[in-house]
N, C-alpha and C positions, 0 to 999 in steps of 0.2 A: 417651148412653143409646140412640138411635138405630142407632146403629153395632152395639152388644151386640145390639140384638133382630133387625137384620138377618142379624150372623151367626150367630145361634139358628136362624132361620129360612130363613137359607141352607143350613146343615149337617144340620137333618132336612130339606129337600126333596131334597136331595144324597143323604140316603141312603134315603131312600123309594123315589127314582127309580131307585136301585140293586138294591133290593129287590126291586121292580119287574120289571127288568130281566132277573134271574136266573131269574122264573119260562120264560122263553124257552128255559131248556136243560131236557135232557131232565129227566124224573120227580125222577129219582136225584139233580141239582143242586138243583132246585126247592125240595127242601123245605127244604134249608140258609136261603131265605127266610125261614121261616115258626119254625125255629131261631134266627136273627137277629133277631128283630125283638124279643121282651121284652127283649136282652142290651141293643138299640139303647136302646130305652127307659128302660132302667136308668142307662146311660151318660148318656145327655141330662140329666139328672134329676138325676145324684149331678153332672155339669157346673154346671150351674144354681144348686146349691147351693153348689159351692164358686166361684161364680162372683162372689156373692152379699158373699164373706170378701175379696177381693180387694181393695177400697177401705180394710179394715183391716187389709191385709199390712203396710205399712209400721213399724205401730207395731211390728210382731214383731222380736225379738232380733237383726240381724245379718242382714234380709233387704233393708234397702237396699243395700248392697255387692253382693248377688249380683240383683239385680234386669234388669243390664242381659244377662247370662249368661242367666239362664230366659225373657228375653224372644224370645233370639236361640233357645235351646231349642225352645220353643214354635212360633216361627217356622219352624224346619226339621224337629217333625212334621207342622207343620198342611202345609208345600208334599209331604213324601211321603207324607198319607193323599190329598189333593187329586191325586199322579200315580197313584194304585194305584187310585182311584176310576174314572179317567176313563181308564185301561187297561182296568180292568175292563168299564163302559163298552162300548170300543171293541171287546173281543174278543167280547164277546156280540154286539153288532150283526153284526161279521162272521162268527162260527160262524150264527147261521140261517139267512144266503142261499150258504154254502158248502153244494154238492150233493155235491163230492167223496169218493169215499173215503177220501182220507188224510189227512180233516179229523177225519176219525172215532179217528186214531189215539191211542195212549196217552201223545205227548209234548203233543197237546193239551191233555188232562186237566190234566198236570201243571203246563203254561202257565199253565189258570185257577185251580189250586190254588196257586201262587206270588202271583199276583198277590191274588188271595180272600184271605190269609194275610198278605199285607204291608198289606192297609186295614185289617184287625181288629187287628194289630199297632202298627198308627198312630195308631189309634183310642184303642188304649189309651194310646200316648205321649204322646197329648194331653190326656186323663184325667189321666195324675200327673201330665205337668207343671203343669195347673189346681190341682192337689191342693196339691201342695208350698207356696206360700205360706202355709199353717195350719201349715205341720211348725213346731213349737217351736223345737226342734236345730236348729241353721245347720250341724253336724258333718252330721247326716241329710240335713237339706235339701243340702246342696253333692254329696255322696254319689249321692243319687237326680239332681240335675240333671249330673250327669259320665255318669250310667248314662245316664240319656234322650237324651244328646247322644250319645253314642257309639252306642247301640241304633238310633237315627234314622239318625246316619250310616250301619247295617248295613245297613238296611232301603234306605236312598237306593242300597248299592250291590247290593244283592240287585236292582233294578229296571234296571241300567242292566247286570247279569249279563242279565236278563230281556231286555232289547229285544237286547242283545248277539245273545245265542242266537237270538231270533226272528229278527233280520237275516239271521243267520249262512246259515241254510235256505239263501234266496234267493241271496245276496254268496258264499260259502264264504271263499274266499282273501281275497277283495275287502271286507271287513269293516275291515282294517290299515288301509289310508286313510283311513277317514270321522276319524279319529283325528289327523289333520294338522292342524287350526286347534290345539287343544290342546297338540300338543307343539310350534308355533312359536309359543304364548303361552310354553309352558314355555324355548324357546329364548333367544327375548327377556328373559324375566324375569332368566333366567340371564346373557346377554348384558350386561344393567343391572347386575345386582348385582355380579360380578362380573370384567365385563371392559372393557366399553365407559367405565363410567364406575366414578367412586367410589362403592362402595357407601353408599347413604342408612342416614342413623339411621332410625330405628321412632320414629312420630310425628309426623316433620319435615313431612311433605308430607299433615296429615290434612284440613287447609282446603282444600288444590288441589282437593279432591272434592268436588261440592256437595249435600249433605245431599239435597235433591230428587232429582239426577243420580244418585246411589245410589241413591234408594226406586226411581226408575224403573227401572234398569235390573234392580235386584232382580224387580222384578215382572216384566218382560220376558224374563228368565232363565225365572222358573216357568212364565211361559203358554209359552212355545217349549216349555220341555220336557215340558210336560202334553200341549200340542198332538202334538208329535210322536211321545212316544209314546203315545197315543190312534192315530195313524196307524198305527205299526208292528204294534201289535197288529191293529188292522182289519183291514191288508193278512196280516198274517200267519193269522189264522183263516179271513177272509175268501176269497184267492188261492189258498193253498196248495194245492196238488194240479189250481190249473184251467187251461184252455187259453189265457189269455191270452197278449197281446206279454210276451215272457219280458225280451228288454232292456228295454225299458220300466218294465215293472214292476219289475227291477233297480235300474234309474235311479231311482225313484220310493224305495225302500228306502233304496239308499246315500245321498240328501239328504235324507233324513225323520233316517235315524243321525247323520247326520255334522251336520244341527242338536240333534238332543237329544244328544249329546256336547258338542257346544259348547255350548249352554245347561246343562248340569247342570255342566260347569269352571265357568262364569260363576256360578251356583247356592250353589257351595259356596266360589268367592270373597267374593263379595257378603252371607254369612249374615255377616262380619265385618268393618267399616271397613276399607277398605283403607290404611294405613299408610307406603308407600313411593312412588316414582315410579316403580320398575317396579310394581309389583304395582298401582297406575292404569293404567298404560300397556296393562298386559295383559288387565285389565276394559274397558277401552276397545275396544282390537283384537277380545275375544273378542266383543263385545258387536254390532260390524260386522259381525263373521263369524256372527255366528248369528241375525242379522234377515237378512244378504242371502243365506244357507241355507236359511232357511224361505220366505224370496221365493218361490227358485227350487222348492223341493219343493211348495209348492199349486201353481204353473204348472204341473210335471208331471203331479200328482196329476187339475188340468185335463184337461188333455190325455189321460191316461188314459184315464178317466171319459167325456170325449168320443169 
């Protein structure tokens, strides 16, 4: 019971704080606040309610079977309302103390309107999939949890489109690379499945993983990737158009990407047991690669700053 009222009370501070936050832009954003906030309220509300049915989902028709399915549902809107929050976040901070003018320009806008549009999106994700445990129909229920999971994945990639493009400004060409840990998990995995050794059954190796060793890395996955991109937006609102160390701040870009690349592969492994002894091996590697990425991007970030 504990647990429930803390994250009641984590998720309106979470978004108050946000709410908050927005009055910071100009007039024209501001009121979007003040828009939000009865929608917010509603949400929380009809949450709580169906929050409420949850200890009696079981008895329903054909919702034990799918239970471990909307739990992993659940799980991957609640980490991309949790990135799009704490992007948003990050870009507001940086647009106020950017003086520049071509901070002021119209891809900006657009930046906050992607990211504004993926929390309220997520927001809703995690409204139906709270909801669906009351659905009667296991045909509907299974329906709406294939939609959520797919709509979630959309939205996961619309974000990682987002830091993409915000990189891009800075990297141009140099963007291709941050993309290397990923395609030599991809190489490896491949390498296991297919050539180095006998490909593994599905299942054989689901103990070699240890239930802890998952949650953790799971949760390591989402802070990297929230962390990092919180940073790229910063740097991206923030920098853009000013006289700073240009490599520097280069440098600081391509390890802030090349960890939330790596942490959102690790992200979208990890929302699933891992099943094989590649596809361990590659949660493992990816999981090195994007702690000792994120090492190195706060030293820069340091150093920057200093």
């Amino acid at each position: 019971m504990a647990v429930v009222v803390l994250a009641y009370v984590s998720s309106v501070l979470l978004t108050l704080t946000s709410l908050s936050l927005l009055v910071l832009l100009p007039k024209k954003y501001a009121i979007l606040a003040f828009i939000l906030l009865p929608i917010v309220v509603i949400v929380g509300l009809l949450i709580y309610y169906n929050g409420l049915q949850l200890d009696e989902a079981d008895i329903i028709a054909g919702y034990e079977g799918q239970k471990a399915e909307l739990k992993r549902s659940s799980k991957l809107s609640s980490s991309v309302t949790t990135l799009s929050f704490g992007g948003m976040v990050g870009s507001i901070s940086g647009y106020t103390k950017n003086v520049s003018d071509l901070a002021r320009k119209p891809h900006i806008n657009v930046g906050f309107f992607i990211i504004f549009t993926t929390s309220l999106s997520g927001l809703f994700s995690i409204l139906l999939a709270l909801v669906l445990p009351s659905l009667n129909s296991p045909i509907t229920r299974q329906r709406l949890i294939t939609f959520t999971k797919f709509f979630s994945y959309f939205l996961l990639m619309l974000q990682a489109m987002t830091a993409i493009a915000f990189s891009h400004v800075f990297l141009e060409e140099f963007v291709l690379p941050a993309f290397f840990p990923t395609i030599l998990g991809a190489m490896v995995w491949f390498a296991m499945e297919f050539g180095l050794e006998t490909p593994t059954k599905h299942g054989h190796c689901v103990a070699s993983l240890e239930v802890i060793e998952l949650k953790l890395t799971s949760m390591v996955s989402t802070s990297v990737t929230s962390i990092t991109f919180v940073g790229i937006a910063t740097i991206f609102t923030g920098y853009i158009g000013s006289q700073a160390d240009s490599l520097h701040l280069n440098s600081c870009v391509f390890l802030m990407l090349s960890a939330f690349i790596s942490g959102l592969s690790l992200m979208v492994l990890t929302f699933r047991p891992p099943n094989t002894r590649s596809s361990i091996m590659v949660v493992r590697m990816l999981t090195c690669c994007t702690i000792g990425l994120l090492a190195l991007a706060a030293l820069d970030v340091i150093l920057l700053v200093v």
